[in-house]
Backbone as ProteinMPNN parsed JSONL, in Angstrom:
{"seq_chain_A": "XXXXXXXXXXXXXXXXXXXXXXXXXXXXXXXXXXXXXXXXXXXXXXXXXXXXXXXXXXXXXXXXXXXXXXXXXXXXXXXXXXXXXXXXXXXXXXXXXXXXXXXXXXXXXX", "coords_chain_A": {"N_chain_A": [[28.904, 190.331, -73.502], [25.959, 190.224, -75.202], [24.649, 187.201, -77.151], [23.05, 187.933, -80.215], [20.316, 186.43, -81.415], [19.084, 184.864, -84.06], [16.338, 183.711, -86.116], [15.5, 182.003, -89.22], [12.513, 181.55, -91.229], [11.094, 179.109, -93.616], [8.073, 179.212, -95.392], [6.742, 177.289, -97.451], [4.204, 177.123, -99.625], [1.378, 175.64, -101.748], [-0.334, 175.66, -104.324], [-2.617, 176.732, -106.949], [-3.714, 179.719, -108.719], [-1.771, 181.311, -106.085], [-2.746, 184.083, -103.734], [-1.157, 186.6, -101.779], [-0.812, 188.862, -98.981], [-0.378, 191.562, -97.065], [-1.427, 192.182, -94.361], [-0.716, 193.479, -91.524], [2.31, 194.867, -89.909], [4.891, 194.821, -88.185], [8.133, 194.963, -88.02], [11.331, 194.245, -85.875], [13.512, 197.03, -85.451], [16.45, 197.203, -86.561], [18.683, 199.259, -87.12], [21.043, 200.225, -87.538], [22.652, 198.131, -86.358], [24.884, 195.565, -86.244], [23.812, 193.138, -87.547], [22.075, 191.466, -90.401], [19.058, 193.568, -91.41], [15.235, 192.675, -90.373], [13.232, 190.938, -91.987], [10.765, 190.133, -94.886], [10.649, 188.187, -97.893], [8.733, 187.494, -100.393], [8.7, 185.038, -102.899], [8.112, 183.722, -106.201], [7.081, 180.754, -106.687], [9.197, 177.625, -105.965], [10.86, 178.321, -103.468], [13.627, 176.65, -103.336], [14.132, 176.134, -106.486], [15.759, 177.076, -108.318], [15.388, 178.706, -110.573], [13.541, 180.829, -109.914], [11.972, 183.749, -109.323], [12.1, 186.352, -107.68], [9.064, 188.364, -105.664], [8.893, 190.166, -103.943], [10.518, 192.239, -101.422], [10.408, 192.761, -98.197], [10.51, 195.222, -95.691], [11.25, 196.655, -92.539], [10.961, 199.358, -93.232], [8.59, 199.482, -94.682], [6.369, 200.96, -96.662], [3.3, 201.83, -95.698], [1.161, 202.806, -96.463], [0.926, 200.65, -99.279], [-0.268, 198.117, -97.837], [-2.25, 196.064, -98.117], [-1.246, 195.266, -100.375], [-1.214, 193.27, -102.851], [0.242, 190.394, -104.145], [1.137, 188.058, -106.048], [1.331, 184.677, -106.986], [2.726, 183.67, -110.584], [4.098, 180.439, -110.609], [2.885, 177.012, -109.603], [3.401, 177.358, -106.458], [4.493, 179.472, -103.962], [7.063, 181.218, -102.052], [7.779, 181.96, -99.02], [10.009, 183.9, -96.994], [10.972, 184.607, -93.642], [13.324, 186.104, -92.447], [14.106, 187.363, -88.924], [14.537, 188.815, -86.206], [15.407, 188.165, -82.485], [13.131, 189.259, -80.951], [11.114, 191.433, -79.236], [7.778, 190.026, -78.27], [5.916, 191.902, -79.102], [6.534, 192.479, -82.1], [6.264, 191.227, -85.417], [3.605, 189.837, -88.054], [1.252, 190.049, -89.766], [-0.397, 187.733, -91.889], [-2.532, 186.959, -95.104], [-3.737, 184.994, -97.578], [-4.265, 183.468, -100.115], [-5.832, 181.259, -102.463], [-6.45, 181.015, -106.249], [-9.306, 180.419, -108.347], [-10.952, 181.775, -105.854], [-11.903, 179.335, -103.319], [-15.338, 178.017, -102.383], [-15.022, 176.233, -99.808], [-15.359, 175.712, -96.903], [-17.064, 178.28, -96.164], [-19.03, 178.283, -95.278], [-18.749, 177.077, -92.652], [-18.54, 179.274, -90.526]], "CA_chain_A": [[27.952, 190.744, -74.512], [24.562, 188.839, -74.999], [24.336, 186.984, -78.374], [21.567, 187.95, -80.665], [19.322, 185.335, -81.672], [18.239, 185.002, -85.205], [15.594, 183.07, -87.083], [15.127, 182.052, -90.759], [11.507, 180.64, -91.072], [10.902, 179.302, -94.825], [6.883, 178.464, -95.941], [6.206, 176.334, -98.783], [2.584, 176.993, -100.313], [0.987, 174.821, -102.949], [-1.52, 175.553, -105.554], [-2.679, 177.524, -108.472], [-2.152, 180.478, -108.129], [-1.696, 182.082, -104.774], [-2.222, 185.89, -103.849], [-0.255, 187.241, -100.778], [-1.501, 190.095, -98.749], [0.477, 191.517, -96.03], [-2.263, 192.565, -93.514], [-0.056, 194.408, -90.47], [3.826, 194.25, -90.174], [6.015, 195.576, -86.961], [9.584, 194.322, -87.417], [12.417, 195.021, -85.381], [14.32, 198.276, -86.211], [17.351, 196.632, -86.74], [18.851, 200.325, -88.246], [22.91, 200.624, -87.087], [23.298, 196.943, -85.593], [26.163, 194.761, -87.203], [22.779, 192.443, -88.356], [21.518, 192.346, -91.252], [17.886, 193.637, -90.578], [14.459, 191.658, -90.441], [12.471, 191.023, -93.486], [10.43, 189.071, -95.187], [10.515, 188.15, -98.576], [8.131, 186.583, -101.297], [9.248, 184.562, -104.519], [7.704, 183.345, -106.642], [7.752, 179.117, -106.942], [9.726, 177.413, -104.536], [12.452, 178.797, -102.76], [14.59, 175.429, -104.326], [14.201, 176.256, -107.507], [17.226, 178.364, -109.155], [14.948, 179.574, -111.519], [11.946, 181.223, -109.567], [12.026, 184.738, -109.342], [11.322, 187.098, -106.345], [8.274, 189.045, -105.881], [9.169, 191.669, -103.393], [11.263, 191.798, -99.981], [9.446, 193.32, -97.12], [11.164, 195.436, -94.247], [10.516, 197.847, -91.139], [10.64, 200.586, -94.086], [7.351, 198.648, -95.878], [4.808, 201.854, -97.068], [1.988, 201.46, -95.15], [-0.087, 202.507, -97.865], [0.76, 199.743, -99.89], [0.186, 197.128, -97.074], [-2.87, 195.789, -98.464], [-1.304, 195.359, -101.608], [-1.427, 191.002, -103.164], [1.537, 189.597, -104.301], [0.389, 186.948, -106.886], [2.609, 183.537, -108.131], [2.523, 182.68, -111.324], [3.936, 179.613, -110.505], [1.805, 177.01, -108.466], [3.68, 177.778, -105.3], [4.723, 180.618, -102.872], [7.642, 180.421, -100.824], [7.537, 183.109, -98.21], [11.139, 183.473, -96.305], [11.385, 185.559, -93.181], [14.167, 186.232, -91.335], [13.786, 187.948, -87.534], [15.965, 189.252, -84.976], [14.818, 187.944, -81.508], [12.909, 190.869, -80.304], [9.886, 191.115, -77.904], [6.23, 189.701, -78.537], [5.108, 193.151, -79.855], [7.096, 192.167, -83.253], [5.785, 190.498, -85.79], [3.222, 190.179, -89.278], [-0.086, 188.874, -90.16], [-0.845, 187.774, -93.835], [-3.355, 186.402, -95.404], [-3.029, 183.966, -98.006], [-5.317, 183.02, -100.536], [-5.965, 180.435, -103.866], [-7.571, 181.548, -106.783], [-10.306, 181.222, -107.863], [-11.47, 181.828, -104.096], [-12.388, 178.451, -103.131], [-16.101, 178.372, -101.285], [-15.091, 175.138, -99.165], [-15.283, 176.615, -95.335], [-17.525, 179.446, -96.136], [-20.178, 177.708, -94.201], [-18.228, 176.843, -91.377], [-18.337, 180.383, -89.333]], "C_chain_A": [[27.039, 189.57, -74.844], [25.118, 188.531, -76.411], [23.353, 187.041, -79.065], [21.678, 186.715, -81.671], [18.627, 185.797, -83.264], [17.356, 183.504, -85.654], [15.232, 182.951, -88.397], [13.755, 181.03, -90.757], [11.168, 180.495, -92.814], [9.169, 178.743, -94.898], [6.411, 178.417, -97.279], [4.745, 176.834, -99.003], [2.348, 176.218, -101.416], [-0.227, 174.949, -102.881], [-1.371, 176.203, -106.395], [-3.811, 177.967, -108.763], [-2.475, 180.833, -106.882], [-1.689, 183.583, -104.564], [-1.684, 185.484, -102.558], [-0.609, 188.483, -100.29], [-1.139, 190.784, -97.257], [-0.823, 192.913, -94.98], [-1.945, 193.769, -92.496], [1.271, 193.91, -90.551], [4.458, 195.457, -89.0], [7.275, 194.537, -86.891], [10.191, 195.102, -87.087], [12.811, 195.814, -86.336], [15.401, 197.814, -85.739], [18.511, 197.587, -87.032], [20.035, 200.628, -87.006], [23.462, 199.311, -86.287], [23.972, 196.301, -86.681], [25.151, 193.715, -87.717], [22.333, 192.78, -89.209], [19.427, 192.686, -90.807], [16.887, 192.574, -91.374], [13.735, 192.298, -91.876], [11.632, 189.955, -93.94], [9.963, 189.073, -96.381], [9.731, 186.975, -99.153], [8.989, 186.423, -102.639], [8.121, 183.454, -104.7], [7.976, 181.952, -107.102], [8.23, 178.799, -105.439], [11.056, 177.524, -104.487], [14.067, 177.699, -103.488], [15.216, 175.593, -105.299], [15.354, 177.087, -108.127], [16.417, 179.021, -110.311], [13.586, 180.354, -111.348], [13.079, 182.611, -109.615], [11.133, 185.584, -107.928], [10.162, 188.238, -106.383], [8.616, 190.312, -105.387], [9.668, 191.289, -101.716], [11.125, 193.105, -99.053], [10.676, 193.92, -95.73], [10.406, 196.382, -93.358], [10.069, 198.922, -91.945], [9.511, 200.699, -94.887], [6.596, 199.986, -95.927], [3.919, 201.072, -96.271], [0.564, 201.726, -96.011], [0.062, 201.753, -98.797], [0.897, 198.206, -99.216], [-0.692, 196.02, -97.45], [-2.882, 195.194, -99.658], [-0.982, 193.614, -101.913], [-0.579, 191.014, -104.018], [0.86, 188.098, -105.015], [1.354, 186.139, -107.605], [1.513, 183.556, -109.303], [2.978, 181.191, -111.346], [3.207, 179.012, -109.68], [2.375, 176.759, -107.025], [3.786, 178.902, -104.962], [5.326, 180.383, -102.148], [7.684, 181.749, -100.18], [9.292, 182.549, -97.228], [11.035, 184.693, -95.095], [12.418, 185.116, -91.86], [14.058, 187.519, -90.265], [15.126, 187.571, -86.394], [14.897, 188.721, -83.888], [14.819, 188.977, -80.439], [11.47, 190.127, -79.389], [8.486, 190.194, -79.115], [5.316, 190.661, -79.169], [5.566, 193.059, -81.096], [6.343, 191.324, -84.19], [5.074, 190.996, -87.601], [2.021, 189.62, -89.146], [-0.323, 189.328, -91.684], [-1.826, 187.156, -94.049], [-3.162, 185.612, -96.688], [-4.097, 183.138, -98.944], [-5.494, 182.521, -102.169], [-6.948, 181.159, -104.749], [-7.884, 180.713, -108.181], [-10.545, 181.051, -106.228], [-12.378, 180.439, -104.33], [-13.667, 178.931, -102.132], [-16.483, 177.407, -100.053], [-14.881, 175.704, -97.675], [-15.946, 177.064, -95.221], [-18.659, 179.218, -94.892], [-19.729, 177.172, -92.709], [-18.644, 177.997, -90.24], [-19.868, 180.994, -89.27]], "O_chain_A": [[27.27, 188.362, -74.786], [25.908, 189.317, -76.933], [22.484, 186.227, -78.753], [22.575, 186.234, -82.364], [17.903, 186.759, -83.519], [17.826, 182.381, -85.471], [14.56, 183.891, -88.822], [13.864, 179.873, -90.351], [10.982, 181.548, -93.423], [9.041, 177.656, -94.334], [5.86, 179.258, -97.989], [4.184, 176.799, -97.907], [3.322, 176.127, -102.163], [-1.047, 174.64, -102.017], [-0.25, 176.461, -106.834], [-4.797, 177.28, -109.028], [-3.646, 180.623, -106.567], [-0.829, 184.298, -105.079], [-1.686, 184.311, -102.184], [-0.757, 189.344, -101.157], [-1.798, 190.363, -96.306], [-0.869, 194.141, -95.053], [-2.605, 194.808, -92.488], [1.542, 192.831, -91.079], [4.415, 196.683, -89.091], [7.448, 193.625, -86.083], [10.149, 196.285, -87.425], [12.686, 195.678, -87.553], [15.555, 197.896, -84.52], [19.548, 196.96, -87.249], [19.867, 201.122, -85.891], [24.521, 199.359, -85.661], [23.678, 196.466, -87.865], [25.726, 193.15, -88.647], [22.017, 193.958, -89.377], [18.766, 192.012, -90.017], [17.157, 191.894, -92.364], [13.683, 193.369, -92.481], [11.756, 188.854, -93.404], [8.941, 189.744, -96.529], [9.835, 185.817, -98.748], [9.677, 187.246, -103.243], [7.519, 182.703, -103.933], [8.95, 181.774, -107.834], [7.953, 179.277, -104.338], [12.012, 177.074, -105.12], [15.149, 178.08, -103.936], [16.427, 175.404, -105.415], [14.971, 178.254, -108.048], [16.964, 179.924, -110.944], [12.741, 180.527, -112.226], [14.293, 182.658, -109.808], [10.014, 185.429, -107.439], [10.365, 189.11, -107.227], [8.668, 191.345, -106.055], [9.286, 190.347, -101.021], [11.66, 194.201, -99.224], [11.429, 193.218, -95.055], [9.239, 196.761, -93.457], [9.02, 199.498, -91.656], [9.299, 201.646, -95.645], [6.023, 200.109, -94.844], [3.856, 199.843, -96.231], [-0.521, 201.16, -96.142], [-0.823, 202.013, -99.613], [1.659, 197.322, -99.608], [-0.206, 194.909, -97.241], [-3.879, 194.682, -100.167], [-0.51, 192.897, -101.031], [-0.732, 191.906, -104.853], [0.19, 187.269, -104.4], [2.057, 186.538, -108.533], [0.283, 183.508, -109.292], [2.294, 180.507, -112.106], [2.645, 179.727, -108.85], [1.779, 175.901, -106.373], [3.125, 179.671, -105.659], [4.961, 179.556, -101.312], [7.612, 182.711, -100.945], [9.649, 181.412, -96.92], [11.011, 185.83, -95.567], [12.385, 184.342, -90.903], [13.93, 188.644, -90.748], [15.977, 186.757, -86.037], [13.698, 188.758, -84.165], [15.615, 189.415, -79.609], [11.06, 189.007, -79.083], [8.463, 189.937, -80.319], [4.221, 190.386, -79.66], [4.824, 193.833, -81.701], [5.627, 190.533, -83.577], [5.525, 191.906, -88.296], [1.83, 188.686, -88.367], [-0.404, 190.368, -92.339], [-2.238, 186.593, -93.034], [-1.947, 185.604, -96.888], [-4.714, 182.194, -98.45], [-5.303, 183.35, -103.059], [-7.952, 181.751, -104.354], [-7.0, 180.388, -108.974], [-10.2, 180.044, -105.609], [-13.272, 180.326, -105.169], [-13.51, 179.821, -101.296], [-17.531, 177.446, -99.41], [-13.789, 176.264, -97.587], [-16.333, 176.884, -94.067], [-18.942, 179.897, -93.904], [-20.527, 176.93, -91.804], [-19.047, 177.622, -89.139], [-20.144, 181.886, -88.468]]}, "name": "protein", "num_of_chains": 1, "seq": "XXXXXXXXXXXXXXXXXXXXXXXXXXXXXXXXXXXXXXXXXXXXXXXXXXXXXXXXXXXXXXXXXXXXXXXXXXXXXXXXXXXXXXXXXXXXXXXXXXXXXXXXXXXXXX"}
């Protein structure tokens, strides 16, 4: 029997404040394996802290009509935790990730 492969990836953010905005999301269907399944949760602060509080914990089951929806610290971090089963290249998330007020340092770049 193969061994499945897991990953815990944690990201730190810093400033004040941060929204969160979960763009697209295909995780493994994890649904009757002895794992627990993939996910990926926001809290609020940093993950460290014993006294942050979680925003909301993301799975394969996520509404798609509320995918769009921003996830906002009040403290001035964002720790984002996701854990993933090692599945194909078609798996995955894209977020977006953004300080507020909306900084206009880049804008001129593109």
């Amino acid at each position: 029997m193969a061994a499945t492969v897991f990953v815990v990836c944690l990201f730190l953010l810093y400033s004040d404040p941060l929204l969160h905005r979960l763009m697209q999301l295909n995780l493994f269907n994890s649904t009757g394996k002895p794992w627990p399944p993939d996910y990926i949760q926001l809290i609020d602060g940093d993950i460290y802290n014993s006294t942050t509080e979680e925003l909301s914990t993301i799975t394969m089951d996520y509404d798609p009509n509320t995918s769009n929806k921003f996830y906002q610290s009040t403290w001035p971090s964002l720790s984002v935790k996701l854990h993933a089963t090692g599945a194909t290249a078609y798996h995955g998330f894209v977020a977006e990730v953004l300080t507020l007020p909306v900084s206009p340092h880049g804008l001129g770049m593109f």
